[in-house]
N, C-alpha and C positions, 0 to 999 in steps of 0.2 A: 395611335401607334407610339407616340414620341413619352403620352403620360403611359403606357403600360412598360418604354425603357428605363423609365426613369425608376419606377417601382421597383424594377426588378434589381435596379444598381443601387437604390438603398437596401433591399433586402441582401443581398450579394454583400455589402458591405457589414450591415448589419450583421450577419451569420461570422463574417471573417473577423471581425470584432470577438466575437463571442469565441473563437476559435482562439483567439489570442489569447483572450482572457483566463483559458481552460488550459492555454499551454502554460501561462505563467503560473497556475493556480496546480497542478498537478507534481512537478518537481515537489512542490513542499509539499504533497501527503504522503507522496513515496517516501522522502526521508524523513518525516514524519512518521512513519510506518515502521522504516528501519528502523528508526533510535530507540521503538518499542518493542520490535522483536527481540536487538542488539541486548537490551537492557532484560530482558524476559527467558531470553535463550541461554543465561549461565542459570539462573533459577531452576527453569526446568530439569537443565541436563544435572545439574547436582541434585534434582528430587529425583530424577532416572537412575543415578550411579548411587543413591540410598539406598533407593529399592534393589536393583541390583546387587548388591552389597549384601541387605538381606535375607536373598535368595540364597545368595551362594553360601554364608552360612547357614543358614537351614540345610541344604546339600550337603553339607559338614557332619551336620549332628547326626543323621539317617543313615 
């Protein structure tokens, strides 16, 4: 009984280790994540307001 508590309190531990680890380790790819979208999202939106742009003269000439 005493070896099956003791298991269970390195796995319990073991697991809340792992939890930690997964908390420190995720802040960084979220903003990780951000600083690629931040960085990707003016790109876009000025290849969207191109084409846009294009549109609406074409709209023009017709």
């Amino acid at each position: 009984m005493r070896n099956r508590d003791s298991v269970l309190n390195a796995l319990n531990g073991h697991s809340d280790h792992g939890r930690i680890e997964i908390k420190k380790i995720l802040p960084k790819i979220s903003f990780t994540l951000s600083l690629q979208m931040r960085s990707k999202l003016p790109l876009l939106s000025q290849h969207y307001t191109f084409r846009f742009g294009d549109m609406v003269q074409q709209m023009k000439i017709y």
